[in-house]
mmCIF file of the N, C-alpha and C atoms, coordinates in Angstrom:
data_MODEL
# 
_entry.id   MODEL 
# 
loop_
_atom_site.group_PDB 
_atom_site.id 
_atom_site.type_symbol 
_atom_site.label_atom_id 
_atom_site.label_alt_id 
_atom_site.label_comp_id 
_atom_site.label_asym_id 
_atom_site.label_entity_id 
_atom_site.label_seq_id 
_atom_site.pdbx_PDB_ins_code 
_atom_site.Cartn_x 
_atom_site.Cartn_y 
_atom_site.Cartn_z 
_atom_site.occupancy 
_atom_site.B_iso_or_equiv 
_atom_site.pdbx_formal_charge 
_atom_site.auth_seq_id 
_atom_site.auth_comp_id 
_atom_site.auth_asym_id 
_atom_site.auth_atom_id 
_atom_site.pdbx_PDB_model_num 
ATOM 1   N N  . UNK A 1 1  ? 90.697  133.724 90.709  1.00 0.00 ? 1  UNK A N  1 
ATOM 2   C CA . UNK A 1 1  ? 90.939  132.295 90.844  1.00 0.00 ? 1  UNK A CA 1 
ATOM 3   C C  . UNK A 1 1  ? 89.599  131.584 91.050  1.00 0.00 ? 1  UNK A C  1 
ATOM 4   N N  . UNK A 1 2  ? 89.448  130.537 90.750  1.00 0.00 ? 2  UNK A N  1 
ATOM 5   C CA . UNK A 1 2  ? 88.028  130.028 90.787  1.00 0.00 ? 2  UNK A CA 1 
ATOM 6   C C  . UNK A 1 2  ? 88.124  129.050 91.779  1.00 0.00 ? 2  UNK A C  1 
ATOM 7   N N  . UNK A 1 3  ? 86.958  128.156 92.163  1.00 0.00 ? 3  UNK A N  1 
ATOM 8   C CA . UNK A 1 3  ? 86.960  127.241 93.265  1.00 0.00 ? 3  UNK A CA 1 
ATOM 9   C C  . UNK A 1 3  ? 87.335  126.334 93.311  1.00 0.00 ? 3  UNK A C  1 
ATOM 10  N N  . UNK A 1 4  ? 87.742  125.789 92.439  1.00 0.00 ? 4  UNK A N  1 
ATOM 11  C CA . UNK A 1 4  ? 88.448  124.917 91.978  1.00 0.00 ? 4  UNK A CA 1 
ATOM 12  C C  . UNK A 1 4  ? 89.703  124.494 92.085  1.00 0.00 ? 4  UNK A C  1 
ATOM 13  N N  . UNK A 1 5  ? 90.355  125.746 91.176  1.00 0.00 ? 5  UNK A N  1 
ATOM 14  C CA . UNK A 1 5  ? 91.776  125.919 92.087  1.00 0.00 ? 5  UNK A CA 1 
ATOM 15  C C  . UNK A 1 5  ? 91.633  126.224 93.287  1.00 0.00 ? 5  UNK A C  1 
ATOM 16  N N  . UNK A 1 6  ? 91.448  127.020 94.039  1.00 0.00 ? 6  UNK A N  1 
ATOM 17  C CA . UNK A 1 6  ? 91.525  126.965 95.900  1.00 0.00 ? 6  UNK A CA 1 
ATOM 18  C C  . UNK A 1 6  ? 91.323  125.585 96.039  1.00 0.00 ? 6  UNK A C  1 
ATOM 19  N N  . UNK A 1 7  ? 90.734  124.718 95.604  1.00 0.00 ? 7  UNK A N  1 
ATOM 20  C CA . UNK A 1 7  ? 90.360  123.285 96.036  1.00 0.00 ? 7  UNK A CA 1 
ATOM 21  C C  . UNK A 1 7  ? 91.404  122.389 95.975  1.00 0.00 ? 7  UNK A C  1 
ATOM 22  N N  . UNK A 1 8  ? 92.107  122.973 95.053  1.00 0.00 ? 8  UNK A N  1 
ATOM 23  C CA . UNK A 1 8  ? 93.175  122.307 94.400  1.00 0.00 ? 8  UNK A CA 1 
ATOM 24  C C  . UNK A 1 8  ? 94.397  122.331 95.377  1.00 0.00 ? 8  UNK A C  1 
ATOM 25  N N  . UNK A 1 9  ? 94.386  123.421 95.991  1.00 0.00 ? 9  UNK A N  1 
ATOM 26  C CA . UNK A 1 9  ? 95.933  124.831 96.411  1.00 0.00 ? 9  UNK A CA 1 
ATOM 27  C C  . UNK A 1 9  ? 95.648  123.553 97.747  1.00 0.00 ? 9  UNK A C  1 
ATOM 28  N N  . UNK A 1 10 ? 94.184  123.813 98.372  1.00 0.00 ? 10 UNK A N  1 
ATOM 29  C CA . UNK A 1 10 ? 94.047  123.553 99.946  1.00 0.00 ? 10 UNK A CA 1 
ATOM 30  C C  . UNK A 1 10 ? 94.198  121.702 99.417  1.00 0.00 ? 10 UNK A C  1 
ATOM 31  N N  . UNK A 1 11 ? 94.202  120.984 98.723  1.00 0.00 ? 11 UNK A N  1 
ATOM 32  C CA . UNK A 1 11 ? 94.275  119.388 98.949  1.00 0.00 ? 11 UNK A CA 1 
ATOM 33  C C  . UNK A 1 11 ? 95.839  119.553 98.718  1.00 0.00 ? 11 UNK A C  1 
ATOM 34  N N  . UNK A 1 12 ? 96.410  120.101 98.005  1.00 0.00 ? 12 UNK A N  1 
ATOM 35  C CA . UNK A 1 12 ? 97.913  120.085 97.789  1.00 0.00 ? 12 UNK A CA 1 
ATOM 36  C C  . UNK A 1 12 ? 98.188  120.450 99.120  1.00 0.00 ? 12 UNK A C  1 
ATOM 37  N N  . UNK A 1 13 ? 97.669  121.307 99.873  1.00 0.00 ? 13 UNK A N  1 
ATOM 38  C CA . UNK A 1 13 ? 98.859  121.628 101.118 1.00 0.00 ? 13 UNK A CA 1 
ATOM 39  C C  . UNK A 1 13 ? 98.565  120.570 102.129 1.00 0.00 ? 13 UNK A C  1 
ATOM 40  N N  . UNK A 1 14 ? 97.260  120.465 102.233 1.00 0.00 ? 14 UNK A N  1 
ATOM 41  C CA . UNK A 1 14 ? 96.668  119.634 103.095 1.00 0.00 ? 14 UNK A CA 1 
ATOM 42  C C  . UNK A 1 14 ? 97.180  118.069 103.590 1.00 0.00 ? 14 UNK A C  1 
ATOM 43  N N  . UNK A 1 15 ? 97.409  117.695 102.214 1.00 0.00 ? 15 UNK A N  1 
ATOM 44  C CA . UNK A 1 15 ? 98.218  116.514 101.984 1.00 0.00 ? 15 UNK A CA 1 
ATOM 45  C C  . UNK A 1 15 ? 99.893  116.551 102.159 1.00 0.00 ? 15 UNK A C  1 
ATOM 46  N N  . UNK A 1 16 ? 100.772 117.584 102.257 1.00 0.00 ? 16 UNK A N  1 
ATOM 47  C CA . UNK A 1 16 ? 101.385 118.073 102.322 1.00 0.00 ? 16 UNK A CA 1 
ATOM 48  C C  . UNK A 1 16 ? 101.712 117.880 103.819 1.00 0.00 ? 16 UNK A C  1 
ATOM 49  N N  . UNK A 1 17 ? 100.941 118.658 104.253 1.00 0.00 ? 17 UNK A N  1 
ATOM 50  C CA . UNK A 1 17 ? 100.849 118.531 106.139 1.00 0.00 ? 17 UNK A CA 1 
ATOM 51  C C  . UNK A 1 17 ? 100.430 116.688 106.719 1.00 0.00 ? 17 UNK A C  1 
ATOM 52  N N  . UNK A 1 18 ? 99.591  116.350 106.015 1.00 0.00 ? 18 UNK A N  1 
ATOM 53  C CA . UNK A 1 18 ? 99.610  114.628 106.426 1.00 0.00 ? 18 UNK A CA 1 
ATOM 54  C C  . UNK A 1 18 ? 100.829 113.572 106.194 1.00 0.00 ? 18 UNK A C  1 
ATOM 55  N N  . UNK A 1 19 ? 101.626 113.965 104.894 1.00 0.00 ? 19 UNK A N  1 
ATOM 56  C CA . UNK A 1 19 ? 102.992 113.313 104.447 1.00 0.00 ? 19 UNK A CA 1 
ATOM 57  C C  . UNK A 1 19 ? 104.079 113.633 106.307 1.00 0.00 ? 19 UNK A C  1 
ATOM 58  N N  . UNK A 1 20 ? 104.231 115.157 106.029 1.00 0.00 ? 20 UNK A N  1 
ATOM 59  C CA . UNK A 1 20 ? 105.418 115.338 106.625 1.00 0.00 ? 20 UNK A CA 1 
ATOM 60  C C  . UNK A 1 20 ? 104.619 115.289 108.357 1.00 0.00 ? 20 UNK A C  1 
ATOM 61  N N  . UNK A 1 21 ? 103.538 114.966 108.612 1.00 0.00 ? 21 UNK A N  1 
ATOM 62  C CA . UNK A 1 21 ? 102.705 114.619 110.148 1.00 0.00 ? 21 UNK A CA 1 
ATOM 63  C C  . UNK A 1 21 ? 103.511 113.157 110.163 1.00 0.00 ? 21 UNK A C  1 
ATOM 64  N N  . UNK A 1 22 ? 103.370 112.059 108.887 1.00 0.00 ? 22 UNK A N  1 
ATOM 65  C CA . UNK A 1 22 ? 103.334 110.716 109.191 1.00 0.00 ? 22 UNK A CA 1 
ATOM 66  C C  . UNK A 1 22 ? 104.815 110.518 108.919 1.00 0.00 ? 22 UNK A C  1 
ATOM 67  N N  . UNK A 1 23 ? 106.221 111.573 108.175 1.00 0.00 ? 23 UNK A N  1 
ATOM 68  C CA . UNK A 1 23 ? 107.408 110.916 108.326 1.00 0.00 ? 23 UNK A CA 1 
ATOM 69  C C  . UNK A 1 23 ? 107.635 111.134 109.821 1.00 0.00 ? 23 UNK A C  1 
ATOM 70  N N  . UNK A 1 24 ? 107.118 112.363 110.867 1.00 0.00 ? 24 UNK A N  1 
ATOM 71  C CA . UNK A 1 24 ? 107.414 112.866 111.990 1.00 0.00 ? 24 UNK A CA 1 
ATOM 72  C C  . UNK A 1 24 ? 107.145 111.312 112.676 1.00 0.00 ? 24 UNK A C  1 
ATOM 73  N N  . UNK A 1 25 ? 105.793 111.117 112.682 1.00 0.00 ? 25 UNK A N  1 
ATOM 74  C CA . UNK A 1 25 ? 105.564 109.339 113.444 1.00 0.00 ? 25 UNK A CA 1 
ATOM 75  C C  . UNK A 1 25 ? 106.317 108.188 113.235 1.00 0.00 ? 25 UNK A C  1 
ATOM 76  N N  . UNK A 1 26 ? 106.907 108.496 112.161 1.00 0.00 ? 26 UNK A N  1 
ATOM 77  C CA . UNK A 1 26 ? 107.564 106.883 112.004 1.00 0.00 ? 26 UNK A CA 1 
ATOM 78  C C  . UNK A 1 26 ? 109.002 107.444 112.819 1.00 0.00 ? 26 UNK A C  1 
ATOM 79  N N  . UNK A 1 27 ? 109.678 108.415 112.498 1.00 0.00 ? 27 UNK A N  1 
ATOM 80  C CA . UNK A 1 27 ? 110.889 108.971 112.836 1.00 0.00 ? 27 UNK A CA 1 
ATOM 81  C C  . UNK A 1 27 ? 111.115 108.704 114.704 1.00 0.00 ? 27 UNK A C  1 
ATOM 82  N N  . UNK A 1 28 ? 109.240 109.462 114.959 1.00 0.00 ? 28 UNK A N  1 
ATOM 83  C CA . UNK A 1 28 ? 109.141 109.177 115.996 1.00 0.00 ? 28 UNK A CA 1 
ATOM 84  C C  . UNK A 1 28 ? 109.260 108.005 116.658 1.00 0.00 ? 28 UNK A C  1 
ATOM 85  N N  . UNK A 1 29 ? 108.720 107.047 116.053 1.00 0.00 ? 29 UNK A N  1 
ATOM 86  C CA . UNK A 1 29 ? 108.441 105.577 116.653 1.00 0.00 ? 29 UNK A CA 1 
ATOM 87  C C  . UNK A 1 29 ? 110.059 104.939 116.094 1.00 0.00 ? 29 UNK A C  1 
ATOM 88  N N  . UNK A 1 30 ? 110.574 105.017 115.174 1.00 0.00 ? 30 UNK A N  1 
ATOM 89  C CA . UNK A 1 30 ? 112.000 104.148 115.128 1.00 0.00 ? 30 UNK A CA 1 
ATOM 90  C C  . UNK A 1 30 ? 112.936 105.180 116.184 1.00 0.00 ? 30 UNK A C  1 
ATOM 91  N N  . UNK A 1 31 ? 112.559 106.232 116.524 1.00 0.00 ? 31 UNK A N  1 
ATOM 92  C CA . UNK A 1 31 ? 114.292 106.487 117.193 1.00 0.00 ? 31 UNK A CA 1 
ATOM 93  C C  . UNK A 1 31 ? 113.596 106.535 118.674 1.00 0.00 ? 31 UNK A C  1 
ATOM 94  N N  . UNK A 1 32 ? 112.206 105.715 119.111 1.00 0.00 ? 32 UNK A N  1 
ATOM 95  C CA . UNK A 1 32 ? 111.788 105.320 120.403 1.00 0.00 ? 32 UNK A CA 1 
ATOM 96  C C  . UNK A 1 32 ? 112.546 104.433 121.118 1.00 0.00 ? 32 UNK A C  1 
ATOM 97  N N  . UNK A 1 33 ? 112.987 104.083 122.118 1.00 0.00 ? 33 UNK A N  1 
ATOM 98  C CA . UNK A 1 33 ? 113.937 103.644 122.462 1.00 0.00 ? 33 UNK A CA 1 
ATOM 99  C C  . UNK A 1 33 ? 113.020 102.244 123.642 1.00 0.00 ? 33 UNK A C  1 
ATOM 100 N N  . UNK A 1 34 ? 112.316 103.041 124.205 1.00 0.00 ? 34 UNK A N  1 
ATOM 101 C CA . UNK A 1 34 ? 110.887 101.995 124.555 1.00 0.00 ? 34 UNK A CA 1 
ATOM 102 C C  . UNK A 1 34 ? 110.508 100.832 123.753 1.00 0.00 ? 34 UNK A C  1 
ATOM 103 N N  . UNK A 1 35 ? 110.569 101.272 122.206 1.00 0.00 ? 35 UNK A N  1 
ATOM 104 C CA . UNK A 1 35 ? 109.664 100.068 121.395 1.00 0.00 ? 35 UNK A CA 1 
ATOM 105 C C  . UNK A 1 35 ? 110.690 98.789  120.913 1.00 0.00 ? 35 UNK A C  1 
ATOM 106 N N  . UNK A 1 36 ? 109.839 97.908  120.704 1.00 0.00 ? 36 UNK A N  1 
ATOM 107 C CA . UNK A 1 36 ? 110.847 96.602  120.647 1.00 0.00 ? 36 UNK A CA 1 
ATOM 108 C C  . UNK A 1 36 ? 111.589 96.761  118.970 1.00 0.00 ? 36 UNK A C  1 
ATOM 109 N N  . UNK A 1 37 ? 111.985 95.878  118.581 1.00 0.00 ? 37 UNK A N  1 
ATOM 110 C CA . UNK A 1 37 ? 112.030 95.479  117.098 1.00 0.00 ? 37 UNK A CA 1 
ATOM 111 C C  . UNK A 1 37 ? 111.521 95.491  116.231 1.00 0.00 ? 37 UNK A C  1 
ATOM 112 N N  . UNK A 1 38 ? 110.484 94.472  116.691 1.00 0.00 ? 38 UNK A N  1 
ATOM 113 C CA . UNK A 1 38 ? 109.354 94.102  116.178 1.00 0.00 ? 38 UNK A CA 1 
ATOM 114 C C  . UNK A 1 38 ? 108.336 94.812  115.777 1.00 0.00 ? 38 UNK A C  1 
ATOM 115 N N  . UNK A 1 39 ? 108.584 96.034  117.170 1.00 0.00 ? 39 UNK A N  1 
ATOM 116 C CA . UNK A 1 39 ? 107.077 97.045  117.098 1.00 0.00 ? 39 UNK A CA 1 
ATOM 117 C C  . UNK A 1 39 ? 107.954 98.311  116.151 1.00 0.00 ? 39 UNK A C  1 
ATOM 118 N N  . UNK A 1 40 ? 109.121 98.193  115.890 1.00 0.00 ? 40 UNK A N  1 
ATOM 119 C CA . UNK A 1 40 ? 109.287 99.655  115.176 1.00 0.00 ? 40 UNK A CA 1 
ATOM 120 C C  . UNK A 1 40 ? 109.265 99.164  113.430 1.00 0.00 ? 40 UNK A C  1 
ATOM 121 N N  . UNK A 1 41 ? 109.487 97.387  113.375 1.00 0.00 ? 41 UNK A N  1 
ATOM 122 C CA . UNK A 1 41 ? 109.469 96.961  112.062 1.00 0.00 ? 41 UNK A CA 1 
ATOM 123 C C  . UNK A 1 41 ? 107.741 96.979  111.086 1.00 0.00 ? 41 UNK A C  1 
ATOM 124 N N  . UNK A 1 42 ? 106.999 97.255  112.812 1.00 0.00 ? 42 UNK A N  1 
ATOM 125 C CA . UNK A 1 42 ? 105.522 97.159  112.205 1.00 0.00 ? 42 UNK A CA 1 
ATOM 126 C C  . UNK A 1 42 ? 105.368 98.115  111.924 1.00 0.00 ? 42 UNK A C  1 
ATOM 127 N N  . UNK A 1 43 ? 105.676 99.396  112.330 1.00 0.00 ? 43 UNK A N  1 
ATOM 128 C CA . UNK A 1 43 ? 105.450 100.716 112.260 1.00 0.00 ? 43 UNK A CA 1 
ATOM 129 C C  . UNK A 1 43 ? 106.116 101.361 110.604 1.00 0.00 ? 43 UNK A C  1 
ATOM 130 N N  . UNK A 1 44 ? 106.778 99.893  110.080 1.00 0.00 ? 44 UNK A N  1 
ATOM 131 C CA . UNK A 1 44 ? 106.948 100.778 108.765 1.00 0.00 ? 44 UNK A CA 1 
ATOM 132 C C  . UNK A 1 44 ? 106.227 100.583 107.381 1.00 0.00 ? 44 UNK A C  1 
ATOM 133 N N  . UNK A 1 45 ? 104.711 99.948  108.242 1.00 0.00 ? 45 UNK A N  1 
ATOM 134 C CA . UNK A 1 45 ? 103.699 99.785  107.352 1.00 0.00 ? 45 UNK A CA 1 
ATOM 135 C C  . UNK A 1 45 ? 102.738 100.702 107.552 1.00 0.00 ? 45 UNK A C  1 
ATOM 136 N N  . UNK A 1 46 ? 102.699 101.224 106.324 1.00 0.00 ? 46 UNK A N  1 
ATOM 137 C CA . UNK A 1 46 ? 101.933 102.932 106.377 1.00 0.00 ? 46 UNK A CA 1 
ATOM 138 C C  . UNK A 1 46 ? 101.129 102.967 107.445 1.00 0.00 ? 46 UNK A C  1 
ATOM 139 N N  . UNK A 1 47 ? 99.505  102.068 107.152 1.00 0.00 ? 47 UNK A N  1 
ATOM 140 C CA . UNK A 1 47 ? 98.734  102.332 108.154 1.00 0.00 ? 47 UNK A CA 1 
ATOM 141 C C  . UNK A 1 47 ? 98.516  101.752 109.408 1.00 0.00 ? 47 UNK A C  1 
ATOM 142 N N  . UNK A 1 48 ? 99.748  101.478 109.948 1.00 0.00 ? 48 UNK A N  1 
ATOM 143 C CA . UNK A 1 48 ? 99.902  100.956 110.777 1.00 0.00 ? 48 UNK A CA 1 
ATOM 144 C C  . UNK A 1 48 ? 101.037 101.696 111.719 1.00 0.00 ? 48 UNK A C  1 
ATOM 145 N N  . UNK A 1 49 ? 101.481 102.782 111.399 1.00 0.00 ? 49 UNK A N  1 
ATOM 146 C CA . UNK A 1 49 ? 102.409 103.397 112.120 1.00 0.00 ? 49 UNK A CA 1 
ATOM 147 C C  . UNK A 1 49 ? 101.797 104.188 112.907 1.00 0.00 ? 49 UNK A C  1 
ATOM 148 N N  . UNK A 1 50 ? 100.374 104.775 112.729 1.00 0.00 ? 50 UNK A N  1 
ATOM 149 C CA . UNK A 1 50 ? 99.875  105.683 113.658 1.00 0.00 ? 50 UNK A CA 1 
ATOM 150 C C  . UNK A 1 50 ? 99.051  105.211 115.099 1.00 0.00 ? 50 UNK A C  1 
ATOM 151 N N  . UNK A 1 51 ? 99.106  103.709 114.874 1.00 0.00 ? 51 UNK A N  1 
ATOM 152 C CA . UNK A 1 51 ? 98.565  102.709 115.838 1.00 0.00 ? 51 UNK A CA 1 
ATOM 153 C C  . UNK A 1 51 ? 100.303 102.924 116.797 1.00 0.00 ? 51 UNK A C  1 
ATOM 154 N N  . UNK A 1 52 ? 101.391 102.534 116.124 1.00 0.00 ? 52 UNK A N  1 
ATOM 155 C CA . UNK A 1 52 ? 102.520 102.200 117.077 1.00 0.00 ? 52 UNK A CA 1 
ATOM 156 C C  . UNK A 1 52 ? 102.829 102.999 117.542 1.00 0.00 ? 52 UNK A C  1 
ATOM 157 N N  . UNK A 1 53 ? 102.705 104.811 117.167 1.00 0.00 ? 53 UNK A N  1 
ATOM 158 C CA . UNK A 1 53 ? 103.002 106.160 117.734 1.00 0.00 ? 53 UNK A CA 1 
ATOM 159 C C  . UNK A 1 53 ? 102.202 106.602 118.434 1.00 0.00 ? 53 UNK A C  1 
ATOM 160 N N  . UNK A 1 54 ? 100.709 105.912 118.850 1.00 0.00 ? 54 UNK A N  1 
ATOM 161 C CA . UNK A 1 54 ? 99.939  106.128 119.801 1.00 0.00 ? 54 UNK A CA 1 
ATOM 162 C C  . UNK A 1 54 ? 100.636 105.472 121.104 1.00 0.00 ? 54 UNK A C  1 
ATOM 163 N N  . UNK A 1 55 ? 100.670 104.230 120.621 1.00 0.00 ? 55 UNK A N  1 
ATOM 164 C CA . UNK A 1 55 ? 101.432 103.730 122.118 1.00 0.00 ? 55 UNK A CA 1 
ATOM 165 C C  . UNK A 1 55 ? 102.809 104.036 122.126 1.00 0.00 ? 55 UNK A C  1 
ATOM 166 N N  . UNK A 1 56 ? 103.618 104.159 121.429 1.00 0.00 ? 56 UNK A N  1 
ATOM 167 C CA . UNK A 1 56 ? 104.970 105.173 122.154 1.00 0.00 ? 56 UNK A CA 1 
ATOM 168 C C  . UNK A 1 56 ? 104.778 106.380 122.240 1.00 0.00 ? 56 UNK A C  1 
ATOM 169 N N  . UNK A 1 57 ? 103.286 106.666 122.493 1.00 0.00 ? 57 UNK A N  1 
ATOM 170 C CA . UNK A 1 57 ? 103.369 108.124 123.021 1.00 0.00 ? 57 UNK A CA 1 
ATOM 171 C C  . UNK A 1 57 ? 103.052 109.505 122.148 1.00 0.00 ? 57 UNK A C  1 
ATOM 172 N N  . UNK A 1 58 ? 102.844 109.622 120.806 1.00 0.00 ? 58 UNK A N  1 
ATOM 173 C CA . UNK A 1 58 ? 102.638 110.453 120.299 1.00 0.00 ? 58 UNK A CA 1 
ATOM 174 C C  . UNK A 1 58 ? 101.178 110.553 120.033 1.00 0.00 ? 58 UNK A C  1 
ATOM 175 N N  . UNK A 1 59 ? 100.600 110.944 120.668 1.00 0.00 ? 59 UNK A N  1 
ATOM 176 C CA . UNK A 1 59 ? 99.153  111.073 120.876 1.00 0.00 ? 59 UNK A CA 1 
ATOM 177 C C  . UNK A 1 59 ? 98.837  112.090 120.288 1.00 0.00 ? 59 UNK A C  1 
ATOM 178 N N  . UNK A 1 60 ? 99.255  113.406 120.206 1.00 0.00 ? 60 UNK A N  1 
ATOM 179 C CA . UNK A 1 60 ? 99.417  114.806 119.768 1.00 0.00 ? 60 UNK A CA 1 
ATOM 180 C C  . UNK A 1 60 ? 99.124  114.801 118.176 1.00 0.00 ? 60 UNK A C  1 
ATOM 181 N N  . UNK A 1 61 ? 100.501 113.998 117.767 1.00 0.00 ? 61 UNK A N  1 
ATOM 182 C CA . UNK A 1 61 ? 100.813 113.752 116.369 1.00 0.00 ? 61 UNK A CA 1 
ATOM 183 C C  . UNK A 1 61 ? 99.497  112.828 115.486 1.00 0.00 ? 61 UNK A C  1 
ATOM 184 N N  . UNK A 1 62 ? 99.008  111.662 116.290 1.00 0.00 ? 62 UNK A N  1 
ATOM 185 C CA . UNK A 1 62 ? 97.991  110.731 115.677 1.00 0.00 ? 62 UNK A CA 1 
ATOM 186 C C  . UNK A 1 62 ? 96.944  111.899 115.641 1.00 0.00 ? 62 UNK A C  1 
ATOM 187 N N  . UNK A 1 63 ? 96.730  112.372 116.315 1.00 0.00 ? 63 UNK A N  1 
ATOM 188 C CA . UNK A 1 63 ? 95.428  113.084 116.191 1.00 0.00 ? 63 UNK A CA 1 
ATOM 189 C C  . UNK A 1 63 ? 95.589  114.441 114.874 1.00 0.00 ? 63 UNK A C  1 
ATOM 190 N N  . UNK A 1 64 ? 96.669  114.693 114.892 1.00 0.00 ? 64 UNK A N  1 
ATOM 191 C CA . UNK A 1 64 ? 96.734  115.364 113.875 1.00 0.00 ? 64 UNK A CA 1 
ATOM 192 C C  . UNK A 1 64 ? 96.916  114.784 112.303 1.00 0.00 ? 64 UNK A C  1 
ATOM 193 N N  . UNK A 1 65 ? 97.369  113.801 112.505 1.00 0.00 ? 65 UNK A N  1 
ATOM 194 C CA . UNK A 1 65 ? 97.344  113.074 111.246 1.00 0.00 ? 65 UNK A CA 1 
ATOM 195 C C  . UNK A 1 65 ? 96.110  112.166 111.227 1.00 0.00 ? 65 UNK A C  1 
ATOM 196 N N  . UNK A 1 66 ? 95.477  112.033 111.785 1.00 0.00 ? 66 UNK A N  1 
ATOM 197 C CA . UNK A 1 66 ? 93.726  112.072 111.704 1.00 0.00 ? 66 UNK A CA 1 
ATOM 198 C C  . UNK A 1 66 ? 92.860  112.961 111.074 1.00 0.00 ? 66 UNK A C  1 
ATOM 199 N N  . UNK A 1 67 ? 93.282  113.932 111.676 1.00 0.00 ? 67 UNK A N  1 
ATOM 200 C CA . UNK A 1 67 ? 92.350  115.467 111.187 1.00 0.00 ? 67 UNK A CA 1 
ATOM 201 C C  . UNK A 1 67 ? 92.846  115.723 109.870 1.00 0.00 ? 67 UNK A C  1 
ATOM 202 N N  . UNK A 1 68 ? 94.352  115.456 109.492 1.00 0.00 ? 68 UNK A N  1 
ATOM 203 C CA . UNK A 1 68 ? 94.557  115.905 107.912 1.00 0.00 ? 68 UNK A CA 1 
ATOM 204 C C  . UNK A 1 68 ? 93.898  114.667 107.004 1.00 0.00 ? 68 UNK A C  1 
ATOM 205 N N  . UNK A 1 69 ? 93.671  113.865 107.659 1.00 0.00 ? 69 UNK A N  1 
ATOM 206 C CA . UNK A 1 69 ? 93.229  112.368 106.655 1.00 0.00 ? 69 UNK A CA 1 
ATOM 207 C C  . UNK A 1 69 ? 91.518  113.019 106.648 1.00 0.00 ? 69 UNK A C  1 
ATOM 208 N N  . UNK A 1 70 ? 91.174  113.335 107.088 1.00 0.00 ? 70 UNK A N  1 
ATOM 209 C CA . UNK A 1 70 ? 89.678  113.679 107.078 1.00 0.00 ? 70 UNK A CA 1 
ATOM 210 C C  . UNK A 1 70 ? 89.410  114.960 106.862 1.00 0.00 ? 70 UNK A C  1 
ATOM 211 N N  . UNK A 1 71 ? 90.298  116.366 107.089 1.00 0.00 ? 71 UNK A N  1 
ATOM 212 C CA . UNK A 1 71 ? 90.201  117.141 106.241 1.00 0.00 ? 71 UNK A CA 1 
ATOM 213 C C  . UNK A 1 71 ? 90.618  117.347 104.598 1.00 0.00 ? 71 UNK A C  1 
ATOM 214 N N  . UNK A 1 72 ? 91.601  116.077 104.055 1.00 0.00 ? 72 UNK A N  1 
ATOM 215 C CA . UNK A 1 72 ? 91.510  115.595 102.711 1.00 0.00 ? 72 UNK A CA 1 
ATOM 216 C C  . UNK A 1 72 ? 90.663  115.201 101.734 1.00 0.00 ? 72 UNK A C  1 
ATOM 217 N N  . UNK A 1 73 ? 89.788  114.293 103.472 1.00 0.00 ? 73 UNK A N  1 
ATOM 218 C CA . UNK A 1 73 ? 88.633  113.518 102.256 1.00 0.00 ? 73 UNK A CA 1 
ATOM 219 C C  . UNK A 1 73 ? 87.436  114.463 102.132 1.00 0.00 ? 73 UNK A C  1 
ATOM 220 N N  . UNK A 1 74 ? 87.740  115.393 102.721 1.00 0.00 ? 74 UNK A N  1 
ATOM 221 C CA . UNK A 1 74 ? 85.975  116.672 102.896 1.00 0.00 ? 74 UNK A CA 1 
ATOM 222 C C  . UNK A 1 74 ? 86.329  117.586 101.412 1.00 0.00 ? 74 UNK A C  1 
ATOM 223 N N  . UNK A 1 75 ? 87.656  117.933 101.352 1.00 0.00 ? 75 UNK A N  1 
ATOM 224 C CA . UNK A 1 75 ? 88.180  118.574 99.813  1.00 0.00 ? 75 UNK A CA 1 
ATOM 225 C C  . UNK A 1 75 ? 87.902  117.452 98.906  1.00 0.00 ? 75 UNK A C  1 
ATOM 226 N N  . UNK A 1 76 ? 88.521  116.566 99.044  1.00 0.00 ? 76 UNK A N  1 
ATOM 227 C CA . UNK A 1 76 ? 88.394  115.437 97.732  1.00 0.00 ? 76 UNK A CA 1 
ATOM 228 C C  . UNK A 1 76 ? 86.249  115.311 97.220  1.00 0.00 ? 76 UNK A C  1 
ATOM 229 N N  . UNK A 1 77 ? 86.133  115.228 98.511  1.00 0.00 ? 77 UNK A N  1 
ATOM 230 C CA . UNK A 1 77 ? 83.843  114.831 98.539  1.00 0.00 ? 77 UNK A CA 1 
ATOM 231 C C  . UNK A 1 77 ? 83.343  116.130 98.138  1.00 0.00 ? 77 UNK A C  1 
ATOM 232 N N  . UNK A 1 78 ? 83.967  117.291 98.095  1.00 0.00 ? 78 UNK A N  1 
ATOM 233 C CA . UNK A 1 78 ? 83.278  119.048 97.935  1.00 0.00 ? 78 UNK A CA 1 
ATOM 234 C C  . UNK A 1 78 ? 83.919  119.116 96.607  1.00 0.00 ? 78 UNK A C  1 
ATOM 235 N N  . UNK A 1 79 ? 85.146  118.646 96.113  1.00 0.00 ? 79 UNK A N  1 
ATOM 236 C CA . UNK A 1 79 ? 85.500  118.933 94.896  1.00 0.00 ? 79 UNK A CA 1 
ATOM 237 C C  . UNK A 1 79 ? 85.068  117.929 93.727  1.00 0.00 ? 79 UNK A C  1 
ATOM 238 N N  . UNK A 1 80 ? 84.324  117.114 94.161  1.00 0.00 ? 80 UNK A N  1 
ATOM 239 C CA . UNK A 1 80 ? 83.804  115.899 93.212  1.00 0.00 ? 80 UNK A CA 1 
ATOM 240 C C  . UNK A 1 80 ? 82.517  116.552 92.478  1.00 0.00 ? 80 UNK A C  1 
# 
């Protein structure tokens, strides 16, 4: 297999793990029972949901869907 494909395999999964990190946050933040209306209607704007799951508490989760957003862009900058 060449480097290429591995480059390929690891942005496919990688991205993979950031999708199903950020349905976990929103899931998280709408079935919060803490957050208002307002704050779970903001949370269903992509980049803006990992701001509203910090403050209801998923601190764990933001940080991991951090690390896959920036271990994406290090495959995407090495495979260019």
């Amino acid at each position: 297999m060449t480097p290429a494909l591995w480059l390929l395999i690891f942005a496919i999964l990688v991205s993979t793990a950031w999708v199903l990190t950020h349905l976990a946050l929103l899931i998280g933040v709408l079935s919060s029972s803490e957050m208002s209306r307002n704050d779970k209607l903001i949370a269903l704007v992509p980049p803006l949901t990992p701001w509203k799951a910090w403050i209801a508490g998923k601190k764990v989760g933001v940080v991991f869907w951090g690390l896959f957003i920036v271990a994406y862009a290090v495959i995407r900058i090495v495979a260019a």
